[in-house]
C-alpha atoms as one frame of an Amber mdcrd trajectory, in Angstrom:
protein
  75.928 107.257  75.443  77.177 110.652  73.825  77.503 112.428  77.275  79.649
 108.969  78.323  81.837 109.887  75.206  81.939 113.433  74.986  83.076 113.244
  78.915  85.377 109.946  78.990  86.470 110.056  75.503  90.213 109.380  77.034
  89.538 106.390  77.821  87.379 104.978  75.239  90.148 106.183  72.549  92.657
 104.193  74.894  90.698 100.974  74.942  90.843 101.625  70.738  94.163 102.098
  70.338  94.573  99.107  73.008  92.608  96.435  71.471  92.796  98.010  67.769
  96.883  97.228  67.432  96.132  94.168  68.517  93.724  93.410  66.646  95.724
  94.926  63.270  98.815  92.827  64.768  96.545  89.470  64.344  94.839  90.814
  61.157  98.062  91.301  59.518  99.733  87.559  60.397  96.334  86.283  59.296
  96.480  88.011  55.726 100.459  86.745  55.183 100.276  83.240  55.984  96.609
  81.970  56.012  94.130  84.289  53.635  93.496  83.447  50.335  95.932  86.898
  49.282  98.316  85.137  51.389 100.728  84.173  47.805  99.683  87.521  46.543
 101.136  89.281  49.202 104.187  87.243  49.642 105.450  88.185  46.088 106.224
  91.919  47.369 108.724  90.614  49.454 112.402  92.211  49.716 111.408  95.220
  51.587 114.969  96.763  53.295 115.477  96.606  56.802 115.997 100.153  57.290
 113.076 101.294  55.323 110.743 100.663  58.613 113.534 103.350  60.050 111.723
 106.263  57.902 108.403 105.527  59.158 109.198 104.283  62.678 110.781 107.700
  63.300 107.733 109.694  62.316 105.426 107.321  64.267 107.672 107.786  67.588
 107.930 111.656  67.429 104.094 111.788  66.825 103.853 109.740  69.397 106.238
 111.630  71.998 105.189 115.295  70.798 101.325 114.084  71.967 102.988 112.562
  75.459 104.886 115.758  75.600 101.012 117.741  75.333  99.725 115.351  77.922
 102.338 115.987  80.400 102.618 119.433  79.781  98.529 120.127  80.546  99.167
 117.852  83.784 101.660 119.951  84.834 100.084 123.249  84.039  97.180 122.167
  85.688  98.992 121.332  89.348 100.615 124.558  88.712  97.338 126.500  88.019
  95.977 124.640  91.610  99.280 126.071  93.546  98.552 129.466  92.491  95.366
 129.661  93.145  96.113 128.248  96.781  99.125 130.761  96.689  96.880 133.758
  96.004  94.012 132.811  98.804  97.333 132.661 101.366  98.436 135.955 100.216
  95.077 137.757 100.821  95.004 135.691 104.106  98.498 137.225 104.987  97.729
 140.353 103.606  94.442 140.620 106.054  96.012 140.287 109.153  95.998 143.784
 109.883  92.536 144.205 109.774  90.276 144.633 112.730  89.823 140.925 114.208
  85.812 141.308 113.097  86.644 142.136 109.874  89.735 139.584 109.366  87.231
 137.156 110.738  85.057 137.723 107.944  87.411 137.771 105.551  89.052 134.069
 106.676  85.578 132.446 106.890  85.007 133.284 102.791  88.444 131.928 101.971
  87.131 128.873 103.999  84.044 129.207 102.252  85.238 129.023  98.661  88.073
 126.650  99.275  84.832 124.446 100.870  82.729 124.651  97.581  86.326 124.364
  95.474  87.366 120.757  97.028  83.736 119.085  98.130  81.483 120.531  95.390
  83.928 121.289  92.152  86.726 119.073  92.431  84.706 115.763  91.590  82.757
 118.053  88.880  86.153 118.870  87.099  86.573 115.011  86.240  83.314 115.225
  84.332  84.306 118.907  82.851  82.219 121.183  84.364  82.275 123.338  87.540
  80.775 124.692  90.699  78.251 127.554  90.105  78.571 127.646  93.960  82.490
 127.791  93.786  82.517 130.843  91.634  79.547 132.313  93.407  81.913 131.926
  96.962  84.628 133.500  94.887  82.735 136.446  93.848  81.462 137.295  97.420
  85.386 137.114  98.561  86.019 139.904  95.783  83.272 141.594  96.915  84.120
 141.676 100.584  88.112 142.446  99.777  86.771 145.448  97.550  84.206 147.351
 100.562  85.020 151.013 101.717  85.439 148.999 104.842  88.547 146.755 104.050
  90.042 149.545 102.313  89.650 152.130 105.104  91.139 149.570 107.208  94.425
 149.090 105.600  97.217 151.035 103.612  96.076 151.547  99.786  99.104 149.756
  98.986  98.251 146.686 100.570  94.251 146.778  99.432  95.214 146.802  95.712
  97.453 143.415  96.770  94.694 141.735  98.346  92.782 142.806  95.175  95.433
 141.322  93.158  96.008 138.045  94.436  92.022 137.391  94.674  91.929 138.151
  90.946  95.318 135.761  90.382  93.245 133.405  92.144  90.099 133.845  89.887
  92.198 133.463  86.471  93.882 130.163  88.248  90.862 128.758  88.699  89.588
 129.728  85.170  92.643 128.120  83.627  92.251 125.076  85.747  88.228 124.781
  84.698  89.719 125.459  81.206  92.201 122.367  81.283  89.790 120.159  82.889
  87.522 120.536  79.535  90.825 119.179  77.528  89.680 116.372  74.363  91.821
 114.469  72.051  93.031 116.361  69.093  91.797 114.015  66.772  93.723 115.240
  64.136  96.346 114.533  66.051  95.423 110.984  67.498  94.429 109.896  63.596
  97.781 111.081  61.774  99.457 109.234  64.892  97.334 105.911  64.166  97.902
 106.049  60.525 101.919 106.031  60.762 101.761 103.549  63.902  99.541 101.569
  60.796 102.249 101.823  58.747 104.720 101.169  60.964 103.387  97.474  61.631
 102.872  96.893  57.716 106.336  97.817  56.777 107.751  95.432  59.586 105.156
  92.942  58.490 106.480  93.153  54.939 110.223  93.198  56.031 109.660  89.588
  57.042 107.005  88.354  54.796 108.962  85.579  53.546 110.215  84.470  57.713
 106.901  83.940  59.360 108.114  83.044  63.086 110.649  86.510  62.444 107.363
  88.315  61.630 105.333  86.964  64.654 107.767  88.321  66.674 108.518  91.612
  65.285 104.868  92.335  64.860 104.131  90.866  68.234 107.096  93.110  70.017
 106.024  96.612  67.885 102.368  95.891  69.078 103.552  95.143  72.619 105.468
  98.826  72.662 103.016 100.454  70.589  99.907  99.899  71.810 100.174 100.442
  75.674 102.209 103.227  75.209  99.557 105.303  73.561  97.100 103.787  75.820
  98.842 104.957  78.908  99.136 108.704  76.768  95.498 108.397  76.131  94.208
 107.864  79.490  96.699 111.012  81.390  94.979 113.297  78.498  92.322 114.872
  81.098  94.437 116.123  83.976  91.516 115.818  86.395  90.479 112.269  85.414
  92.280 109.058  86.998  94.197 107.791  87.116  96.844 110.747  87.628  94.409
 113.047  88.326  95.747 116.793  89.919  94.725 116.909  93.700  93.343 120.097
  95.478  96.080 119.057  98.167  96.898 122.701  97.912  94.019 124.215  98.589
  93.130 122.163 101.495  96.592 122.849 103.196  95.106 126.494 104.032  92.350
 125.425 106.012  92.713 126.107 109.354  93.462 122.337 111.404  92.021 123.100
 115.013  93.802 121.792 118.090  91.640 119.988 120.672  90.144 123.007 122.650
  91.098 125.938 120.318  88.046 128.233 119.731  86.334 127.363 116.587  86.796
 130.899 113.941
């Protein structure tokens, strides 16, 4: 049950802040009009209008600057998966100089590694871990680019590019393994809950004294609230569904035979 949480803790917190709003939504209604404290709590009414401005505000940029986090670690993740594609196609280009044996060599551990990146570490990313065999692949690639061989074979120039872009394409793959471990900032997530909690008892106080008014401003703050961070919740692991970065990238530089070609 911990490993469950510690790996899908996205969408567990979603399902919270789903079901909790609406449960405080219903919770609230039921304390106003039918608990006991229900005359208690309508003596405090009065409350301005614009008051629920104040702490709306805060509870909406709290809200957007942790959509804005989300968003941003999707993005740099689907960024960090085009470079690392970039760099294998630059060491590919770079190779073709070589001695057909050699470049030979060279393509079939880019095909190995981009094999053990998109069957073996791709799913593993969703449940934030990776592919001993992936980085394993990589390092023989270094290894091969960096023999007496390769770099008697080509202009020094053009080596230390080929050693470049592999190690571009080792730090893209260590920053995508790195945002694939990405966990709510609780901190974060529990300042946002306790302003969307006040939120929904300063409407709920606006309108104590108009209780089909208050059903439907509660009702219509829970409706906007409440899926909204959801939907935030869920995109926080940028290799978890459902908008999960694709290694579409990668696999667009493996070779695509024609009927009849010789195999590499």
């Amino acid at each position: 049950m911990l490993d469950l949480f510690v790996t899908h803790d996205h969408y567990i917190l979603a399902a919270i802040a789903l079901f909790g709003t609406l449960g405080a939504a219903g919770l609230f209604l039921w304390l106003a009009h039918r608990s006991p404290a229900a005359l208690v709590i309508s003596r405090f009414r009065g409350l301005s209008p614009p008051f629920v401005n104040v702490v709306g505000v805060l509870f909406a940029l709290t809200l957007a600057f942790l959509a804005n986090d989300t968003w941003n670690a999707h993005d740099r993740a689907v960024t960090a998966v085009y470079h690392e594609a970039g760099a294998l196609r630059s060491v590919r280009s770079l190779s073709a100089g070589l001695p057909e044996s050699l470049r030979q060599e060279l393509d079939r551990d880019i095909d190995l590694y981009i094999d053990a990146v998109t069957a073996g570490e791709w799913p593993q990313l969703a449940n934030r871990t990776s592919s001993p065999a992936a980085a394993e692949a990589l390092a023989r690639l270094q290894a091969a680019l960096a023999a007496p061989r390769v770099a008697q074979a080509v202009a020094p120039a053009t080596h230390f590019q080929m050693l470049q872009q592999a190690m571009e394409a080792r730090d893209a793959r260590e920053q995508r393994i790195a945002l694939s471990q990405t966990h709510v900032n609780p901190l974060k997530w529990l300042g946002m809950a306790f302003l969307g909690l006040l939120t929904m008892i300063s409407i709920a106080m606006v309108y104590v004294d108009q209780p089909k008014a208050e059903l439907l401003a509660v009702a219509l703050f829970a409706a906007a609230a409440a899926p909204t961070a959801a939907i935030v919740l869920i995109q926080g692991n940028p290799f978890q569904p459902p908008g999960a970065a694709a290694p579409a990238p990668l696999l667009a530089l493996k070779p695509t035979l024609l009927p009849g070609s010789p195999a590499r």
